[in-house]
Every structure is written in structure tokens, then in C-alpha cells.
N, C-alpha and C positions, 0 to 999 in steps of 0.2 A: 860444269859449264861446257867443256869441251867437246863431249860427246852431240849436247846441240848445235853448236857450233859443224863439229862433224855432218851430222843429218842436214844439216842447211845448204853446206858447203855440195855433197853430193845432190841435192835437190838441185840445186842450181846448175850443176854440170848434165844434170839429167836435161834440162830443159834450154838450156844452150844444144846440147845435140840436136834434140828434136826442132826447136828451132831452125837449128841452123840446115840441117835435111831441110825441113820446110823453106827456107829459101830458093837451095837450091834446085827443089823440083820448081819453085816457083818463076824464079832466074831466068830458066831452059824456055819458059813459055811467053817472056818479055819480050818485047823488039828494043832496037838499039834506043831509038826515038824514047818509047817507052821509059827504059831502066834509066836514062839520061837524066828524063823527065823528073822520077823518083826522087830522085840524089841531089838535084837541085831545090827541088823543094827543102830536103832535110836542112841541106846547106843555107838556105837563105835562112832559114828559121833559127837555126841554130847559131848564126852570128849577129840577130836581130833580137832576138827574145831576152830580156832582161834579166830576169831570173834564172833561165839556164844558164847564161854567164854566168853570174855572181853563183850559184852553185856550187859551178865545175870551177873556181879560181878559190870558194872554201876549202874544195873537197881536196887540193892540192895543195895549198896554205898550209891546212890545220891536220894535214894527214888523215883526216875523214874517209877518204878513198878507200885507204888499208884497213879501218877499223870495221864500215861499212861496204864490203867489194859486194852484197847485192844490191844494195839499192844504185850503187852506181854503176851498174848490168845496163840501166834503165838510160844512161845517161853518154851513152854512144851512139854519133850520129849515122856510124857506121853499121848498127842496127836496126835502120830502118827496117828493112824486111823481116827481121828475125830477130825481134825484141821478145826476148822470153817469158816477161812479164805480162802477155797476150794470147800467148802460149793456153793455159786454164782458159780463158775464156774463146777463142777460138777454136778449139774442140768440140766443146759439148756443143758450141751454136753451129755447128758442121752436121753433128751428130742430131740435135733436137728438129732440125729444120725438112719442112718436108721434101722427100725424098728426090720426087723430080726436079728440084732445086739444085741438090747436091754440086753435081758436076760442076756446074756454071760460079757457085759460090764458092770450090774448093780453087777454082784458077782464079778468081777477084782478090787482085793482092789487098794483103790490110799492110797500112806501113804505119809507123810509130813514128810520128814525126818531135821535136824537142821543143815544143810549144806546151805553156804550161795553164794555157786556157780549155775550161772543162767543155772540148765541143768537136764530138765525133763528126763525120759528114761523111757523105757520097760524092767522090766527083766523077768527071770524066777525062783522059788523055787529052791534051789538046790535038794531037795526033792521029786521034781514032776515037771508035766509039765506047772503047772498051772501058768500064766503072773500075773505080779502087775506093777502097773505105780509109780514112786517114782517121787516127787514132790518137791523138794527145797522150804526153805523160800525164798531163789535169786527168785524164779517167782512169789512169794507170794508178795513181795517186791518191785522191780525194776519195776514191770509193771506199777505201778503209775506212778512212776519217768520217764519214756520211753512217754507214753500216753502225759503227759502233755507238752513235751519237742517237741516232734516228732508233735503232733500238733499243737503248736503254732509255728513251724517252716514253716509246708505246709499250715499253717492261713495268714503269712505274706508272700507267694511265690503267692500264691492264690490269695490275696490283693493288691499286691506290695507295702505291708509296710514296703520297706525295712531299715526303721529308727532300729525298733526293731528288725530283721531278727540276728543280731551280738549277740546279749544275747541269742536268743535263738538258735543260732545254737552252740554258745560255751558253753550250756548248754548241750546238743544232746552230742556233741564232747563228754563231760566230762564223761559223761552215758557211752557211748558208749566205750570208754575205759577202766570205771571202771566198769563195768557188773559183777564184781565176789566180788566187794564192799560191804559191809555190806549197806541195804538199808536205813536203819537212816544215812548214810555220803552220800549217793544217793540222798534221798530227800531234805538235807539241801545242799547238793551243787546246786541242781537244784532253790530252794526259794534263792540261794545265788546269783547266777549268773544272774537269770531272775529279782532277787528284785521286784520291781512293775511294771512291765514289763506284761500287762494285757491280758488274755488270754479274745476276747470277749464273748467266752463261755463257760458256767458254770461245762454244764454237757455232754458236746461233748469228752472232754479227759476222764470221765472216762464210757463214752460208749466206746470210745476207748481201754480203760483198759480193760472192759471187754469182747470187742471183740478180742483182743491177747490172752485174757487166756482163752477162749472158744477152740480158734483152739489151742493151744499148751495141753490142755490136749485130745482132740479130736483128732490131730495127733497120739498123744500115742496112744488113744484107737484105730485108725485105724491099728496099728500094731498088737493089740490083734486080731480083730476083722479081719484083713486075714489072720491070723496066720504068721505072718514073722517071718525068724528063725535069732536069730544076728549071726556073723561073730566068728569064730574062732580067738585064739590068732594072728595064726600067715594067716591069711584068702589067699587062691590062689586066682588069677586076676577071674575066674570064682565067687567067691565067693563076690570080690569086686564088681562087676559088679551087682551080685542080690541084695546087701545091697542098692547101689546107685536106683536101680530099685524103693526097698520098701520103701525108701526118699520120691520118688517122688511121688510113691501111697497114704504113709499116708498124705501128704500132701494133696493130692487131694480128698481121703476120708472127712478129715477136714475139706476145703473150701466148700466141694458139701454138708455137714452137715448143713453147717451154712447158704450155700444159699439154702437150703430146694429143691437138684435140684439130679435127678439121675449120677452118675458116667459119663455113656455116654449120657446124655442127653443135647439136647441145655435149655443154660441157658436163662431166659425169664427178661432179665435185666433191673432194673428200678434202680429210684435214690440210695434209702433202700441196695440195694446190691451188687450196686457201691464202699456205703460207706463199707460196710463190705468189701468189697475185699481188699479195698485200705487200713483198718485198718491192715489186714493181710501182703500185705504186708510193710507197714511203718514196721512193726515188723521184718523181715527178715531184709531187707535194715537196720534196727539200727544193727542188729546182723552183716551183710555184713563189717558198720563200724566198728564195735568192731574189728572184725578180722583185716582189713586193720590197725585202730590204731596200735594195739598191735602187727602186724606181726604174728599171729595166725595160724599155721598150723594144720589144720584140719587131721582125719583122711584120707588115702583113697579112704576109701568106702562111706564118706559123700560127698554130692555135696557143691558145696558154696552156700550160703545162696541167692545169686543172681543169680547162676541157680537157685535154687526153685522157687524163683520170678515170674522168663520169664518164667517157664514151664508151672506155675498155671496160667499165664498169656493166654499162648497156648494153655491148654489145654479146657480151658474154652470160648475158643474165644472172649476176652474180649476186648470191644469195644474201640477204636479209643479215646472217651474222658478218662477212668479210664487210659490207656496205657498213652497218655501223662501227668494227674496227676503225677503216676507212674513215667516217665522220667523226670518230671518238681524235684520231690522229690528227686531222684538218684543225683542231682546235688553234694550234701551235699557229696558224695561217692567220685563225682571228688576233692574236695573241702579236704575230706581226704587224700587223698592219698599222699599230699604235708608236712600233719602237721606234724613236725619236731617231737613230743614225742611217736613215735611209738617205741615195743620194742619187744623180744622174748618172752614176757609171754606167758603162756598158760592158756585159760580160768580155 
């Protein structure tokens, strides 16, 4: 056991470095106003969010802290900038994005704020015009729990092993309802409900994982990178209308990132970026359910998460076999719509 524990331990140190280099080049290019601005947000959140309280007062309790030192990496608000757990997916979205983008998205801080609601966003400085991507531990988190659930579920539609389809689609449900759950009651309902319920592969959910969190922080950086402006408080139907537009853009900035493929270009589709699309959308569709469980009203100016779907589907002209995957996974959506524990929350 010790020797994984070893490999863990220096992973961790590996990406605290890098990390934390990455702050500081990032640091150097803030204004006072700026970095000010940062750290107050962390602060506000971090003594208002429920859940990261009660967390961080287990994890010091029960001595958790010591047993688990990476998951509580995660759980420092003095990490904004340089949460290493963003680390993986901040790279390749540097790296996948296209080119004349780069510069612009390598100095847009992303900060990990200690909110454990699952909802990336773009904002702006109030100070200036300059965007930052603010990043929750909910996608730091939950994207495990989603990956593992969502593909052992199109593992056994896929198979027709529908012996074990009941665990893991009542795992999927459980996610998919609690998306703004603290991700330790995420993960253990997920080990709870699936028990040994065996996924045949190892390292396909968590390609999966980090194909979702590739395009969710790529979506944002599409927003920086065409400059979208967000919506006013009180937004006119013109204005709904451009928000709904930019939905749809950064989405498709995101996907065309990830399949290494131009905007308007045809895409040259093979197995490899099949499965990325279809990782893309498993991730909408569990969102699509969340909302259905919970009765979830969205804003306006946002489309549903299953228009995103069909659009990236359309606009990419995605072939006839990913489209039925696609359709075959959506079942779970008809399959929602009956469960009785749906309610008014709001994510």
C-alpha cells in the first residue's frame, strides 16, 4: 500500500509546483485592485458556504485531514490561484485551444473559489475589463462521481447488461439530483449504490472525467476569447437572444478545441473523437437530468442543456453512429422525467 501512497504523495508535490509557478507568473500580471478583488471573493465564500464549513471542521475533528492530505489540497482558500486540482485540466485547454487565442487565455486567471455548487462562469474585474474564469470545487469534485456513474451506465446500454443497468442508473439519478452536494457525499453515495457493481474499465471513466472538465473550462475560455459581454440585471429580449447565441458559441469553441478541428470546418471523424463528443455530451445530458429531477429553472438567456446537445450535434454534423449512442443515453432523460423526488431547488 505504501508505495501508492508514495506515487500519490509525489504527484501531488509535482502539481503544487506547477501550480504554484503558475500563480506566480500569473500574480506578476494582476493589479493591486485586481488580486484584492480575488481573495475577497475566496473569503466571502469560504465563510458563507455550508458545506465547506462543515467539511474543513470534519476534516479537523476526525483527523481526516491527515488520512486524506489530497483531497484537502482542494480545500485551501489560500489556493485560489493555484489549486492543483485544475492543474490537468488547464493545460490541455491552453494546449487544445486555438492558437491565436493562446496568449490572451494563458494571462485569464482561473481561480478555484470554495463553493461547492457545480457552476463554472466568466466574469469581469469590477475594476477593469479584464475576464477571469471562476471555477468551484462542485467541478473539481462531482466530475468523478458523474464519469464513473454516466459510464457504467452507456457500458451496460452499450452491452445489454441490463442485470446491472438499476445500480447504476440509480446512481446517475442520485448525482444528477444532488449536483450542488458536497462531493465526499457524491462519491460515497455513488461506491454506495453501485457497491461492487464493476465497472469493466479502469481508466475509461476517468478519461471521461477529464474529458468533461477539459470542455467546461474551455467553454469559459471561449467566452473570454470572443469577447461575450454577460446580460444585464434586468436583460431586454435582444439581449436574451445574444446570451443564448454566446451559449452556443462557447460551446462550440470547446468541442472544436478538443477535436483539434476549425469552427467551420468539417470534422474528419474517427473512433478517438467520437468518444470525446460523446464524453461531452454524457456531461450536458447528466446536467439536462439534474434540472428535470429538481424542476430547475434556468435562466432565460441560457438554453437547456439538451438544446446544447442537438446543436453541438448539428453543428458538427455528427455522424449517424455517435447520434444514436447519443439517443440510446438520452433514455435515462425519459426515465427522469417520471421520478417522483423532483423538486423547486435551485442549483
Amino acid at each position: 500500500m505504501w508505495p501508492k501512497k508514495l506515487v500519490l504523495r509525489l504527484y501531488l508535490l509535482w502539481l503544487r509546483w506547477s501550480s504554484r509557478r503558475y500563480e506566480k507568473e500569473l500574480d506578476s500580471q494582476l493589479s493591486g485592485s485586481e488580486r484584492a478583488e480575488l481573495k475577497a471573493i475566496a473569503s466571502k465564500i469560504g465563510k458563507s458556504d455550508k458545506a465547506f464549513l462543515e467539511l474543513s471542521r470534519t476534516a479537523t475533528r476526525d483527523g481526516l485531514r491527515a488520512e486524506a492530505p489530497e483531497l484537502f489540497e482542494l480545500l485551501d482558500i489560500k489556493s485560489i490561484l493555484h489549486n492543483p486540482f485544475i492543474l490537468p485540466y488547464r493545460r490541455p485547454a491552453l494546449r487544445f485551444c486555438p492558437p491565436q487565442y493562446r496568449e490572451l487565455l494563458e494571462s485569464t486567471p482561473v481561480v478555484t473559489i470554495p463553493d461547492f455548487h457545480f457552476h463554472a462562469s466568466t466574469r469581469r474585474f469590477a475594476g477593469s475589463n479584464r475576464a477571469f474564469v471562476k471555477v468551484p470545487f462542485g467541478l473539481v469534485f462531482a466530475l468523478g462521481a458523474i464519469a464513473r456513474a454516466a459510464f457504467g451506465v452507456y457500458q451496460d446500454f452499450d452491452g445489454r447488461r441490463f442485470a446491472t443497468l438499476k445500480e447504476k442508473l440509480s446512481a446517475l439519478f442520485f448525482i444528477a439530483g444532488n449536483i450542488t452536494a458536497p462531493t465526499p457525499i457524491l462519491a460515497a453515495a455513488v461506491t454506495q449504490t453501485m457497491g461492487s457493481v464493476r465497472i469493466l474499465s479502469a481508466t475509461k471513466p476517468a478519461h471521461v472525467m477529464h474529458v468533461m472538465g477539459v470542455f467546461v473550462l474551455l467553454h469559459e475560455f471561449g467566452h473570454v476569447a470572443l469577447n461575450h459581454q454577460p446580460c444585464g440585471p434586468n436583460p431586454s429580449r435582444s439581449e436574451i437572444e445574444r446570451a443564448m447565441v454566446q451559449e452556443f458559441e462557447a460551446d462550440a469553441f470547446a468541442l472544436a478545441s478538443i477535436l483539434r478541428v476549425d469552427l467551420k470546418g468539417a470534422v474528419p471523424w474517427d473512433d478517438v473523437r467520437k468518444l470525446h463528443a460523446f464524453c461531452v455530451c454524457m456531461l450536458l445530458l447528466t446536467l439536462e437530468l439534474h434540472t428535470t429531477l429538481r424542476n430547475v429553472r434556468l435562466k432565460p438567456q441560457y438554453p437547456t442543456f439538451l438544446e446544447r446537445c442537438k446543436a453541438l450535434l448539428d453543428q458538427f454534423s455528427a455522424p449517424e453512429t455517435l447520434r444514436d449512442a447519443v439517443d440510446h443515453f438520452s433514455y435515462v432523460l425519459d426515465v427522469g422525467r417520471t421520478a417522483p423526488n423532483s423538486s423547486d431547488e435551485q442549483p
